[in-house]
Phi, psi and omega in degrees: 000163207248142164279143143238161216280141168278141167275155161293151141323330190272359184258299195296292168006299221287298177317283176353279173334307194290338176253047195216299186330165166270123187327328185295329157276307174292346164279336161300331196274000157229074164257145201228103186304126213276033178000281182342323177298321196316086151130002199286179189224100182255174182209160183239136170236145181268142190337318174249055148062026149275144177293138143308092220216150167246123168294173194274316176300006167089005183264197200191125178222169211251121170241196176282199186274315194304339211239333224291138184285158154221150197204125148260133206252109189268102162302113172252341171222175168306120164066037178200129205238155147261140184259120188249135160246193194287011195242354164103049179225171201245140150278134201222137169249148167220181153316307314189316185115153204254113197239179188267117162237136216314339184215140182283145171212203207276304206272021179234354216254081197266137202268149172208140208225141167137195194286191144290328177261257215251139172251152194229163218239126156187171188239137178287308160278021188206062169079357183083028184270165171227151178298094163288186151224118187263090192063252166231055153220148182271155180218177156224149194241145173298128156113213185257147241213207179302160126238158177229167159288112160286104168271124163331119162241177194247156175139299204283154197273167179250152191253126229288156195184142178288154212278147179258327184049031172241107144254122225145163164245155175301150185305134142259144194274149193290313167213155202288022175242016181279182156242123124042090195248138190145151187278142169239142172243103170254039175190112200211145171232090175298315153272034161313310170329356165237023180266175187027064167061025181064351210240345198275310205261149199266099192099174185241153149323325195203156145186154203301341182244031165108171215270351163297322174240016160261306186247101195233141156276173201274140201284357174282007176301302209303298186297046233337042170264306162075038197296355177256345162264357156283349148263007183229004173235335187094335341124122188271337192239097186236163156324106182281344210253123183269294199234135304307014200260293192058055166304288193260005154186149026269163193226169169277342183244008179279035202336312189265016201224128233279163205223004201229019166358172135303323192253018189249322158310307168322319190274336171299305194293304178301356196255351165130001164298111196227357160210147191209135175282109154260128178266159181253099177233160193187163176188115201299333160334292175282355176265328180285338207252358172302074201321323173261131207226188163211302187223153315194152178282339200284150166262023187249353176285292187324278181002281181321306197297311219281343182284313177326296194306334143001289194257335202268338179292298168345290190307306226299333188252350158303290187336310156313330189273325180134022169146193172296175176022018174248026181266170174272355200261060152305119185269095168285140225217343171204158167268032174268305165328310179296310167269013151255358158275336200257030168240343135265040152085020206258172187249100114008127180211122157255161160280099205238168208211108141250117162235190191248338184229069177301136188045064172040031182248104171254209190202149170216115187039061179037030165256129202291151175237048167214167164259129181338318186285308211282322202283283179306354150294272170324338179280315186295336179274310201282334204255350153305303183325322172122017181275138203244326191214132184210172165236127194290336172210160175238293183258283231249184145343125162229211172277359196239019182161169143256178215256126176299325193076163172266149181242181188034179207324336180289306165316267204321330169277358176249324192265004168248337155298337198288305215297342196277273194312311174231036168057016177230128209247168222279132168260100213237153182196163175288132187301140189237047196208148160298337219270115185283007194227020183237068162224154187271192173324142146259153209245150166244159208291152160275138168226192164283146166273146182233008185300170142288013190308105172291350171267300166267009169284346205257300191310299212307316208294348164290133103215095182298177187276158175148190185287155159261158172284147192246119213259145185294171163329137172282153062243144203238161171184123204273154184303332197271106177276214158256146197268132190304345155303295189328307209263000152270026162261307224278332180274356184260333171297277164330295165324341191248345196096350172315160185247082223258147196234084158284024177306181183074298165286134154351089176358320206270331188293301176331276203297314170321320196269321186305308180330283158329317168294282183332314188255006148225039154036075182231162202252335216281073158202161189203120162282130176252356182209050188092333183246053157230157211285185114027272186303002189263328189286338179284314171328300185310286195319315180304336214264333205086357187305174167228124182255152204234069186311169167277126207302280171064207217293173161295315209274005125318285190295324184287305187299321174329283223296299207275336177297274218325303190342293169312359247206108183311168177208140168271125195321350192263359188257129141339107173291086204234211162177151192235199136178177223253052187351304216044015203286154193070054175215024177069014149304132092013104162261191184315141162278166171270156173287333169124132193293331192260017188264166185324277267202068179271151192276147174249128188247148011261153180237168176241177190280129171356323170296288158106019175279345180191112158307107185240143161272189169266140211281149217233067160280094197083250191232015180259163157196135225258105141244119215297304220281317185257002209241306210073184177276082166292354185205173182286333190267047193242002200286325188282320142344267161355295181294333176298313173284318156315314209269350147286307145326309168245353185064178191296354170322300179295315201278343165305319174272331151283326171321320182289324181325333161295331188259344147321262205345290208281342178277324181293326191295310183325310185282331168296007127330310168135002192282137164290149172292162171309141180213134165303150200272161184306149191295304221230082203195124191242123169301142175217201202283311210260334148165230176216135226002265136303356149268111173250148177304143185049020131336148175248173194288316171348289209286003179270312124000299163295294165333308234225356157097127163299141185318127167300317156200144181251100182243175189349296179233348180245113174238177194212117180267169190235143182273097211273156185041052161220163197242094182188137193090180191300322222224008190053026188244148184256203144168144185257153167214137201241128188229130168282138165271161190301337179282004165086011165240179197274144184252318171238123183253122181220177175203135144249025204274112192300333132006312185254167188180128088011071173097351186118321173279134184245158164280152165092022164293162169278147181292001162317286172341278204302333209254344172284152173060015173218145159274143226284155150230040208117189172286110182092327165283131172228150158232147170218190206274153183236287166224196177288017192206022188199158181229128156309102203257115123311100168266138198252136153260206167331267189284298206240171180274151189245328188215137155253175191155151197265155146220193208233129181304330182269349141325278176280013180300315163261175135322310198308326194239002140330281198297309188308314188264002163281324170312294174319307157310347186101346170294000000 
């Protein structure tokens, strides 16, 4: 008979505790901030089972079920809600006792912490009291308060928020190392609201209580003067009221007024959207002569802020979703990150930087006012910060280049701005060069603007007296190239892996940084929105770069798109096309094409994809149509693509669908991943694989090794075989079949070229059948090492295919048979 072993002291102890303790306490120790609650419909009950209930004097006492309040709990923050009831009025605690009030603040905004059983209450922004009971009334108290039950209820008002009109769920990628279908948008300004001092631009992306109070206009709105939006749309007078009419914005010509919701975002992104570039912009000119400030003019400051504001968007939609990482909204830092967030089904956000004096390096009469140290300092913080992509100047002149510049009335008001900012005004001349498609603005002589343009009366009133340059024939192009501080950023960019953007820049600039580029044969560049000339895109291409055009009208854009088109591309770069919003960055969007043309988008439609079904979309009390409307907002972007695709047909939505993963292969090589190369001629399987592809490799290090895949699909990728014959297509291909954990399980080729033991394919099958056993039908295997097996595929006559696995690959015919099948065999 078996002895049994005494428990320790320290187990029975143990044992003990657990059963003398109070449910209550171990149930506290796994208490929590109550994530889960977002959006949910609760009734509060106190531990000995009173209802919560509202009086008729607006205050809240404790009753039967019957009587019982019911809130929907509005997520404003990670673990902090309003509790909305049914009459639109919020629970709000003070000193005073906690009564329904018509509007959210701080004494309304409640942190809520706890279990699966009782949760407690308290306001963060209003001393940290918690919701208690005084008898049969709630009150708060300092410090921590009550507990109550939350019971699920029926019921609850819904609360108000602009609308997605999608119905569906977003695509998932089979696995994060494949590739990737979705639209990119690389140049997008999310966080313009905090740009020009904070006060120019009119409403926010978010705000914790929601789209009533993120889309507001700005209050020199209310006095129908608007003078920054009245020089930048032309119109002098619009509907100051945003939420809920949005007579007159957002608009596609409404420049200062917010246009990037969330949830217009959100609708983009169900729309096939799957990575997008926000640049952190700013421009101290136009922020200094600008009368409303909130915060300070430098732009490396905005810069600083907008990245914060970032990550508080990043909480604020976990919130909404039930917590950290559950949101759709992800911020990515390499494009390995990127395709495991867009391979659940999440929207990929890189981070990116346009200003005008980057990393405070401006110029004054062309003496730079940074240093070589300053730069790599300062480069070293934005790219800690999480920044990936960036363009070295946007309107003037800095220490690191010239300026393409702006033309027509617009110019002459930005080249008096240059003369403000370095003391010099654009030295633009006739281009001395052939190339018709290599010149910057064209320029008009400067004079004073006599418009009412509060940007340019407010530049203009810096402008001492004396002459303006009065400029030569066009085609213009300015003298101020890139400066060798530039071309040390550009090469410090590269060195970090960065993602460099020449837009903006000056032909002379343009062309000196490609050069650069050009000369460490690097893939890391993206025109991203239009402002690199022509002559610059066969360059962008040769390099693996990606141009993105500026989005603008639908019919506009298909021509950018059918122009690129022509323009060869090498085979070893992916082929995709994006394109550049620019929207809250003072862009123009799409116009409508019009309800009466042939061939109008019809709703509902579904998404490129075709995973989600949209109506015309619903803010408030607006509703949206792309044929009459245009892109007045970002979540008209599934709209928009709908209208290419009437036009130009599936052709163009095919090739934007690939733009993300263009994006993400070009990021990749600037990473340091070799471009596709066909695998070597003359190469032989052994136990570990066959040259850079190795067996149990994970895909990172295969991607490094072994050169990215001529196609990557799901669980298979496939290299092309160079100076080999073979097959339907004369094509040879090496394939790599990944296990669902992302390392290689199996390697085969049929390139008669490679060989095994001595054996090749289109060898007779005799070769294959010495030293090896038989493994299903058509199939041999023999020993590789202790930890890999050499596999023969046989045909009629000849060997069709060789190749290595992995023991637990072969460990059966079955799971053999499974993953040669996934190769295509």
């Amino acid at each position: 008979m078996r002895r049994m072993r005494r428990p320790s002291p320290l187990l029975a102890l143990a044992a003990t505790l657990a059963l003398v303790l109070p449910a209550s306490a171990s149930a506290q120790q796994e208490s929590g901030p109550a994530y889960g609650l977002a959006n949910g419909c609760y009734s509060l009950t106190t531990t000995d089972g009173r209802h919560v209930v509202k009086a008729e004097d607006g205050s809240y006492r404790l009753g039967d079920a019957a009587q019982a309040e019911v809130f929907r709990f509005q997520a404003t923050k990670l673990g902090q809600f309003l509790l909305y009831g049914k009459e639109g009025t919020f629970l709000s605690g003070g000193e005073s006792g906690v009564t329904a009030a018509s509007t959210p603040d701080g004494t309304a905004d409640w942190a809520v912490v706890g279990n699966a059983g009782n949760h407690t209450f308290n306001l963060p922004d209003a001393g940290g009291r918690g919701l208690a009971v005084d008898g049969d009334r709630l009150v708060t108290v300092a410090g921590r308060g009550a507990e109550f039950i939350l019971p699920v209820a029926e019921g609850c008002a819904t609360y108000p928020e602009v609308e997605l009109n999608a119905t569906g769920q977003t695509q998932r990628m089979p696995t994060p190392f494949g590739e990737v279908r979705g639209t990119i948008d690389a140049h997008l300004h999310h966080m313009a609201f905090e740009f020009l001092g904070g006060s120019a631009h009119c409403g926010r992306p978010w705000h914790p209580y929601g789209a009533a109070f993120a889309l507001v206009d700005c209050p020199d709105h209310f006095t129908g003067v608007a003078p920054l939006e009245t020089a930048l749309k032309g119109k002098e007078r619009h509907d100051p009221i945003g939420w809920p009419t949005f007579k007159d914005w957002p608009d596609d010509h409404s420049l200062t007024h917010e246009t990037t919701y969330w949830k217009w975002v959100e609708r983009a992104w169900m729309g096939g959207l799957r990575l997008y570039v926000n640049l952190l912009v700013d421009n101290a000119v136009l922020c200094e002569v600008y009368p409303f400030k909130r915060h300070n003019c430098n732009e490396m400051d905005t810069v600083r802020l907008e990245a914060k504001r970032m990550f508080e968007l990043q909480d604020y939609i976990d919130a909404q979703y039930g917590g950290p990482g559950k949101g759709w909204y992800r911020i990515v830092k390499d494009p390995f990150e990127a395709r495991r967030v867009i391979s659940q089904g999440k929207l990929a956000v890189v981070m990116g930087i346009e200003v005008s004096k980057l990393f405070d390096c401006g110029i004054q009469n062309r003496q730079a006012e940074c240093t070589t140290d300053q730069v790599d300092q300062r480069l070293a913080e934005v790219y800690d910060m999480g920044v990936r992509q960036m363009e070295l100047i946007n309107k003037f002149d800095n220490a690191l280049g010239g300026v393409a510049g702006d033309s027509g009335d617009t110019g002459a008001v930005t080249n008096t701005g240059n003369r403000y900012e370095t003391g010099q005004f654009w030295d633009m001349r006739t281009c001395d060069h052939e190339h018709p498609d290599a010149s910057d603005r064209e320029q008009h002589s400067i004079h004073k603007h006599n418009d009412d343009s509060l940007i340019a009366n407010g530049i203009n009133a810096f402008i001492p007296p004396g002459t303006a340059p009065i400029y030569p024939a066009p085609p213009h192009c300015n003298q101020f190239g890139l400066t060798d501080l530039g071309a040390h950023l550009v090469n410090k960019m590269i060195d970090r892996g960065m993602i460099v953007d020449p837009d903006h820049l000056s032909v002379s600039a343009r062309n000196r940084l490609l050069e650069v580029v050009e000369a460490r044969d690097y893939s890391g560049i993206i025109s991203s929105h239009s402002w690199s000339s022509p002559d610059a895109y066969p360059r962008i291409y040769r390099l693996g770069g990606v141009i993105t055009p500026y989005a603008g009208d639908s019919e506009s854009f298909v021509e950018k798109w059918r122009d690129l088109r022509k323009i060869p591309l090498d085979r070893r770069f992916y082929p995709g096309f994006g394109y550049g919003a620019d929207m809250n960055g003072f862009g123009s969007q799409g116009t409508p094409r019009g309800a009466d043309v042939p061939n109008p988008v019809t709703y509902p439609f579904k998404s490129f994809v075709g995973d989600v079904t949209f109506d015309k979309q619903r803010s408030g009390e607006r509703v949206y149509d792309i044929n009459v409307d245009g892109v007045d907002h970002y979540g008209l972007y599934p709209d928009w693509i709908e209208d290419l695709r009437k036009l130009a047909g599936d052709e163009i939505v095919e090739d934007m669908a690939r733009g993300a993963e263009s994006y993400l292969q070009m990021w990749e090589r600037a990473e340091g991943v070799p471009a596709m190369t066909c695998r070597g001629p003359h190469m032989g399987y052994n136990g570990r694989g066959l040259g850079g592809v190795r067996l149990r490799s994970h895909w990172e290090a295969v991607l490094r090794e072994a050169t990215q895949p001529q196609r990557r699909g799901p669980r298979v990728w496939e290299w092309c075989v160079q100076g080999s014959a073979s097959g339907r297509n004369n094509k040879a291909r090496t394939r790599a079949v990944f296990t669902p954990a992302g390392r290689v399980g199996l390697i085969v080729s049929d390139s008669p070229t490679h060989r095994a033991k001595g054996v090749r394919p289109h060898t007779k099958n005799r070769r294959a059948r010495i030293k090896t056993r038989a493994f299903g039908r058509g199939i041999r295997i023999r020993r590789a090492t202790n930890r890999s097996k050499l596999v023969y595929v046989l045909g009629p006559k000849r060997v069709r295919y060789i190749g290595v696995a992995t023991n637990e690959v072969a460990r059966t015919r079955a799971s053999l048979r499974r993953h040669l099948k996934l190769a295509g065999l």
